[in-house]
C-alpha positions as CSV (number, residue, x, y, z in Angstrom):
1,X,-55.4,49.1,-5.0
2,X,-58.2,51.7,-5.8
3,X,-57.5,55.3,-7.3
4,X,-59.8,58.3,-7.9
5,X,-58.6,58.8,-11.4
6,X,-60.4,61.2,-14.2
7,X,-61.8,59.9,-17.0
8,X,-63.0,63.2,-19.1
9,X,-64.2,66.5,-18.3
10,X,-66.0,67.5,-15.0
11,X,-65.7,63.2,-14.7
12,X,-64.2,61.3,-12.1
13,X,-64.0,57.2,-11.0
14,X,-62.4,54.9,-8.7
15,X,-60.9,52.2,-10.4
16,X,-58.6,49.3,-9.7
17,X,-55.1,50.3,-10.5
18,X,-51.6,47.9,-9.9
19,X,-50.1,48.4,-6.6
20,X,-47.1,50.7,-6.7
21,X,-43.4,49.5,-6.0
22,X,-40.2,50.6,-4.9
23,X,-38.0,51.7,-8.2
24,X,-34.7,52.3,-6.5
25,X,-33.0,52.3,-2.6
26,X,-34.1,55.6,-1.7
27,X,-37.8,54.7,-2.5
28,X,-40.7,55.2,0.1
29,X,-44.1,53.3,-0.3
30,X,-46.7,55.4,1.3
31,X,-50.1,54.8,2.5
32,X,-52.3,57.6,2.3
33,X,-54.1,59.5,5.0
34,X,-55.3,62.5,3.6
35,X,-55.6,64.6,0.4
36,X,-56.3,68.6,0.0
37,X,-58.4,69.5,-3.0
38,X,-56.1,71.8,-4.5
39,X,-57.7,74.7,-7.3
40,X,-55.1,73.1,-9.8
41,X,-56.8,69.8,-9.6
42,X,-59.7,71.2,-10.0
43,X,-58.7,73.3,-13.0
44,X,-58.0,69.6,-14.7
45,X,-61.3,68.2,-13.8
46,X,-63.3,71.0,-15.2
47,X,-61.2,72.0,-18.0
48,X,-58.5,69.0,-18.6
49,X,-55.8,71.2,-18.6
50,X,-53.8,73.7,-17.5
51,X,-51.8,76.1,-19.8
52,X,-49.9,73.5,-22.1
53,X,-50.1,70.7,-19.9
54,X,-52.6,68.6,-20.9
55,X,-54.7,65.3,-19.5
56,X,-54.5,61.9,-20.7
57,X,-57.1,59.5,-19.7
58,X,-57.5,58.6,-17.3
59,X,-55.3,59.7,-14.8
60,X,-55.3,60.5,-11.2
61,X,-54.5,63.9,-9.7
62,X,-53.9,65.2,-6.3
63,X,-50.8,66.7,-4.4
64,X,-51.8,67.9,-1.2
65,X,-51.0,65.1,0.7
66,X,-49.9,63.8,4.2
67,X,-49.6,59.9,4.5
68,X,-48.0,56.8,6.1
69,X,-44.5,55.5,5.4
70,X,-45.1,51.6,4.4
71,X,-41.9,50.4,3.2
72,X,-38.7,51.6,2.7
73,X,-35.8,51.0,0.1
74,X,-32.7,49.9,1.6
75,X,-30.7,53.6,1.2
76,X,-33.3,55.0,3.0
77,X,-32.1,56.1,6.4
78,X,-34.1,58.7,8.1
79,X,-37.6,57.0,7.9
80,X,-39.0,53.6,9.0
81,X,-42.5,52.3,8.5
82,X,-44.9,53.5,11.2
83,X,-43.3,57.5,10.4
84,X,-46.4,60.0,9.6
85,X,-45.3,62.1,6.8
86,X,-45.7,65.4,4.8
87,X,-45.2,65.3,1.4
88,X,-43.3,67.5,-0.6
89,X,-45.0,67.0,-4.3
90,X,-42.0,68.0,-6.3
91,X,-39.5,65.7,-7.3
92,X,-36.3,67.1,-9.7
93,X,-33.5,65.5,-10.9
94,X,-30.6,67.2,-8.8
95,X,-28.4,67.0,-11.6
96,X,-29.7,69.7,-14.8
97,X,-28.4,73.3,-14.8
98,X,-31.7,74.8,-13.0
99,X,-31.3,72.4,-10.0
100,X,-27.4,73.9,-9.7
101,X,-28.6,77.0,-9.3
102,X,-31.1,76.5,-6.5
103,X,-33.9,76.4,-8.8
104,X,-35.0,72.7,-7.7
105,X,-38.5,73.8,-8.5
106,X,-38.0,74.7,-12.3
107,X,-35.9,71.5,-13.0
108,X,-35.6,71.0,-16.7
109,X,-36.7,67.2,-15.5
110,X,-38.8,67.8,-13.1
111,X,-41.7,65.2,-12.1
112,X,-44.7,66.5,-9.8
113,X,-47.4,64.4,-8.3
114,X,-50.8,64.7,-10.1
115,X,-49.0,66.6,-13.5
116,X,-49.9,64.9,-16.9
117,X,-46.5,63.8,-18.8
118,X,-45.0,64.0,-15.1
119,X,-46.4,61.8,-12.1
120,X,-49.8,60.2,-11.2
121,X,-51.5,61.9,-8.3
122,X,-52.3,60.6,-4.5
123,X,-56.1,60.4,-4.7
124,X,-54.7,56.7,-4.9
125,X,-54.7,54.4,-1.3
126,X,-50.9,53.9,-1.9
127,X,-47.8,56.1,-3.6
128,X,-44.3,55.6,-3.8
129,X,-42.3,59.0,-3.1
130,X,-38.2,59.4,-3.2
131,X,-37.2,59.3,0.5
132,X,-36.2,63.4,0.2
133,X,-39.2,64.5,-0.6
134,X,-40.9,62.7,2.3
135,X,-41.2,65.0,6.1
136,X,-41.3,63.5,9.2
137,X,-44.0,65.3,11.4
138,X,-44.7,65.7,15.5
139,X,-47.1,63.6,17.1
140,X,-49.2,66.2,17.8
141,X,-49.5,67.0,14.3
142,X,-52.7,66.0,12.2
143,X,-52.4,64.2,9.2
144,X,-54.8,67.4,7.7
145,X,-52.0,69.8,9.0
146,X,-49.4,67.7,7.6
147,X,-51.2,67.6,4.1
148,X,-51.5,72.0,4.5
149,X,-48.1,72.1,4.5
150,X,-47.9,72.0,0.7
151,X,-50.4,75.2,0.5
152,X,-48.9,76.9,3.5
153,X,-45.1,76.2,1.6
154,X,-46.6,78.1,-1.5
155,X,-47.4,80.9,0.2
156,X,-44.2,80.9,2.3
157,X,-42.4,81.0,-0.5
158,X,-44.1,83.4,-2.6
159,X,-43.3,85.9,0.6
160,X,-39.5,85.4,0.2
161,X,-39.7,86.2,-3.2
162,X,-41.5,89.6,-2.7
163,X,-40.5,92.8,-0.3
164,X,-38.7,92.9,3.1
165,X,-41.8,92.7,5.6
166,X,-40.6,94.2,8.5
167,X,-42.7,97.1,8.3
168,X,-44.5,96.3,4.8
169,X,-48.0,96.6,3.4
170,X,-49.7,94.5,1.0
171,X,-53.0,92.8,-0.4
172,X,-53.5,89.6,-1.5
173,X,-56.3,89.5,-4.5
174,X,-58.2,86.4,-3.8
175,X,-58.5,84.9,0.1
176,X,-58.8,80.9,-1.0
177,X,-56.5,78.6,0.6
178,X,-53.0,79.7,-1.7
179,X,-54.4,83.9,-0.6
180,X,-54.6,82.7,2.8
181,X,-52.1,80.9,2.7
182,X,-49.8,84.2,1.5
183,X,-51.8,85.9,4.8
184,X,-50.2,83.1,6.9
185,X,-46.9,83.5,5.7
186,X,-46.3,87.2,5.6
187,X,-47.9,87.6,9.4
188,X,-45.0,85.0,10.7
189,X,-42.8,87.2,8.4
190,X,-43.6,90.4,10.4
191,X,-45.8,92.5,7.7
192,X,-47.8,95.1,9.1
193,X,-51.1,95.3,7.3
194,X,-52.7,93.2,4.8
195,X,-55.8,93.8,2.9
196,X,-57.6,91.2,1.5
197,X,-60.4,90.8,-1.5
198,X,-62.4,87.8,-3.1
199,X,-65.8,87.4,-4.8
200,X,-67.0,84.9,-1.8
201,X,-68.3,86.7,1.3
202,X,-67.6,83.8,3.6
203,X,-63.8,83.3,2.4
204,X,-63.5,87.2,3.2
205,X,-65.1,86.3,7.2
206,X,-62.1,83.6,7.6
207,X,-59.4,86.2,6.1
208,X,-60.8,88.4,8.8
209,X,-60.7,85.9,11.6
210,X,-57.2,84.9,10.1
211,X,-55.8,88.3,10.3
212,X,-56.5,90.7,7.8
213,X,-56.6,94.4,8.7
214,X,-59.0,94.9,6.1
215,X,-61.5,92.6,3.7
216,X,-63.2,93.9,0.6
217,X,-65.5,92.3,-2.2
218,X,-64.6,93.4,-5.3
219,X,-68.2,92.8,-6.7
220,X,-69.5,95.4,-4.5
221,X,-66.9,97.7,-3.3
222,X,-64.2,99.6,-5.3
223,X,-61.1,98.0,-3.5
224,X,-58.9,99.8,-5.1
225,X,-60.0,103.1,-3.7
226,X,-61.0,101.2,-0.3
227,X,-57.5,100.1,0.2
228,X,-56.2,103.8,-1.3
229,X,-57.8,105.9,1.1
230,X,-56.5,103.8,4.1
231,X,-53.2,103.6,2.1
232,X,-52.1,107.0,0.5
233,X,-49.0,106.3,-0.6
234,X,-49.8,102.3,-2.2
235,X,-48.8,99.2,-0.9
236,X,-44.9,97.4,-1.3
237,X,-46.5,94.2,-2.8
238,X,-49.5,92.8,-4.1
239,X,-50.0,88.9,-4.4
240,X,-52.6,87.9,-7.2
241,X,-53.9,84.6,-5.8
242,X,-57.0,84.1,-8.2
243,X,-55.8,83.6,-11.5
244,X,-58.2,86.7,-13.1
245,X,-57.2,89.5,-14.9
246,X,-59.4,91.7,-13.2
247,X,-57.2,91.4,-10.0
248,X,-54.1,92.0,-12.1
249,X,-55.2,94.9,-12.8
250,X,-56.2,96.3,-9.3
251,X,-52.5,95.0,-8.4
252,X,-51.2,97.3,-10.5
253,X,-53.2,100.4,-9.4
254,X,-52.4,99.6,-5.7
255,X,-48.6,99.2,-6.2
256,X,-46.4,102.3,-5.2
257,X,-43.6,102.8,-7.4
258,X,-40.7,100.3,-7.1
259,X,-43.5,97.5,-6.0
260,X,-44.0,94.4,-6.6
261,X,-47.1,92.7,-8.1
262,X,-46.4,89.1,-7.4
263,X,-48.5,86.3,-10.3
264,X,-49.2,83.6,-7.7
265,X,-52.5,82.6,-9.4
266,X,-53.1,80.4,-12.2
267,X,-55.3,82.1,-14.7
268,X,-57.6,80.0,-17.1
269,X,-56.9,82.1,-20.1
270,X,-54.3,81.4,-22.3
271,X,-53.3,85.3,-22.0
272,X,-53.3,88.2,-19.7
273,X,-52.4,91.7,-20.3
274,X,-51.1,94.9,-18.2
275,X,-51.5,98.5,-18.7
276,X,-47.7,99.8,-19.8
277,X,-48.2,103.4,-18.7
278,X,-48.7,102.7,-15.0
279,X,-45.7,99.7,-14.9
280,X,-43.5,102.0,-16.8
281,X,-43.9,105.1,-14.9
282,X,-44.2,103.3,-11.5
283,X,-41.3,101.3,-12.5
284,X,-43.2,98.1,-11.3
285,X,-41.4,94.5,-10.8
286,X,-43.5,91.2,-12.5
287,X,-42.7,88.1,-10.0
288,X,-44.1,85.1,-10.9
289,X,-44.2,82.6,-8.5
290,X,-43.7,78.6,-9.5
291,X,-45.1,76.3,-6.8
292,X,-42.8,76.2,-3.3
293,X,-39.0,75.3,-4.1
294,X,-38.1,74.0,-0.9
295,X,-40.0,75.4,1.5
296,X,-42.2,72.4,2.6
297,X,-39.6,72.1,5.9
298,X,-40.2,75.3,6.9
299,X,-43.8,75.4,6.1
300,X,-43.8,72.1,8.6
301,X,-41.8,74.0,11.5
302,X,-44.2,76.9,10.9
303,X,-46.8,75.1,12.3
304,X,-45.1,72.8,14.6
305,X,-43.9,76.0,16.1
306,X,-47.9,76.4,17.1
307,X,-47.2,80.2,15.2
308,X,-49.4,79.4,12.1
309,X,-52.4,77.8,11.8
310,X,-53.4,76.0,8.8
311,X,-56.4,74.5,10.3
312,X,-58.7,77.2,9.9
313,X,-59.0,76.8,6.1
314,X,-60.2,73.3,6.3
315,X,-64.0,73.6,5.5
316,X,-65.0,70.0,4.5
317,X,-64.5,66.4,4.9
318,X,-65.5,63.6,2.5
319,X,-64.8,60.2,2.8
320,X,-62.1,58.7,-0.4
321,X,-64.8,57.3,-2.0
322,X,-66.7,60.5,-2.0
323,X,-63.5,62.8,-3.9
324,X,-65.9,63.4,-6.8
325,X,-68.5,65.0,-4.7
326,X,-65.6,67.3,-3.0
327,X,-64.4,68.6,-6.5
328,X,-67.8,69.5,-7.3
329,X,-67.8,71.3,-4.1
330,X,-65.2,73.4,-5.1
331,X,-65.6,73.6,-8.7
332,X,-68.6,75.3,-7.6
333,X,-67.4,76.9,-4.9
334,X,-71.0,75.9,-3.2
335,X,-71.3,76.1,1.1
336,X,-68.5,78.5,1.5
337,X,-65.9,76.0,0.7
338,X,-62.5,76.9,2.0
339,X,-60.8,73.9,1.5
340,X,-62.1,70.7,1.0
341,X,-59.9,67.5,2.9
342,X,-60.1,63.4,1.7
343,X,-59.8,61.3,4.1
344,X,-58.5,57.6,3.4
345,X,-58.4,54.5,6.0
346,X,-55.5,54.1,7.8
């Protein structure tokens, strides 16, 4: 079979790779559909890395993915080939003392697709994924809205981890798909106003038609004093969704005391810093937040439900063979790319 696999820095091939099998009952052979261009893969093509986790050559990334069931093990009992399928990325162990206590997503064994040390990525035509981690979707469901689930369960989870949003107000620092993604979630969560920043005007127009109250570019406004003036008293929470420190910072300026700056974002440093005064005397609350820990399902109903779109974000389309030319896209961030979709034959 053929995978897009990386072969150095800002380098990428297809190549003929063996055809994946079934490794135990509860096994499912997929056949892709369609992948997402994710700012995680992208941080491995242009830099090979991320943090302490560290590319091998070659090797394939890609997580965002919604794809074809092909075969099944013989445990497996609640798909059949012929399903369409989301794909939850993350597959743990079930069995260490993280998974126990309902912290799937930091298992001490945990594989995820398109991780070096961990799991080969689905820029590939065919995976093999553990029946669990595989999501039936609706006929009227896309294969591109099954593949946003995985954003879209980022952002939904992210949201539980913050404030209460009944009657909340927050800003998301950073409006690509992840930011948007957080927009998505805390509007089906009940939040009352959201503000929204990035660098990239056009990403700012869809957080606008998406549902922002407010859209700023930190390049030419101060949002900090934007957001303040509409917002005396500070916001509950602030999601950083861009990785930069420069955000951080403006999260902690717009938090009232007792809020919560939630680290969504990966940053390309190897270190960030805060300001102790202002978390001390504000009494501020650090979240990080680590990927989606079981919230692909509800992501799915989300927009089953027809009360999120995912849609919207999807900006380009490039054929498999073409993947290269979409992570230059959004390495670049060239022709106000949102989100960048690859599209296999199926």
């Amino acid at each position: 079979m053929k995978a897009m696999v990386l072969t150095g820095i800002r380098q990428m091939e297809m190549r003929d790779v063996p055809d994946p099998a079934l490794r135990t009952d509860t096994d499912v052979l997929l056949r892709m559909a369609v992948v997402g261009v994710c700012g995680s893969d992208v941080h491995y093509y242009l830099t090979g890395r991320i943090g302490s986790q560290v590319v091998a050559y070659p090797f394939p990334v890609g997580h965002e993915c919604a794809a074809v069931v092909e075969k099944v093990g013989g445990a497996v009992t609640r798909l059949k080939p012929g399903d369409r399928v989301a794909v939850d990325p993350a597959m743990s162990c079930h069995a260490c003392d993280q998974c126990a206590a309902g912290r799937p997503h930091t298992c001490r064994d945990l594989r995820f697709l398109g991780c070096p040390g961990q799991a080969d990525g689905c820029l590939a035509d065919r995976i093999v994924m553990p029946q669990e981690c595989c999501f039936p979707v609706a006929a009227a469901t896309t294969m591109e809205q099954a593949a946003l689930a995985e954003p879209l369960s980022i952002g939904v989870y992210a949201v539980r981890q913050s404030v209460p949003m009944g009657n909340a107000r927050i800003a998301v620092l950073g409006s690509g798909p992840i930011g948007l993604s957080v927009l998505a979630a805390a509007r089906y969560a009940g939040v009352e106003r959201v503000y929204m920043t990035d660098k990239i005007d056009a990403r700012l127009a869809v957080a606008r038609k998406a549902g922002a109250d407010w859209a700023g570019n930190p390049e030419r406004t101060d949002v900090v004093r934007a957001i303040e003036e509409q917002e005396p008293l500070l916001l509950d929470a602030v999601f950083e969704c861009c990785g930069e420190q420069a955000a951080l910072d403006q999260g902690v300026e717009l938090l009232k005391p007792g809020g919560k700056l939630m680290m969504v974002g990966i940053p390309t440093v190897d270190r960030v810093s805060f300001v102790p005064d202002q978390m001390r005397r504000k009494e501020l609350c650090l979240q990080n937040v680590r990927r989606q820990n079981e919230c692909v399902k509800p992501a799915i109903d989300m927009i089953e439900s027809g009360t999120v779109d995912v849609a919207f974000m999807i900006t380009h389309h490039f054929p498999f063979e073409q993947a290269r030319d979409a992570f230059e896209l959004v390495a670049d961030y060239r022709d106000g790319v949102v989100k960048a979709m690859v599209r296999f034959e199926t």
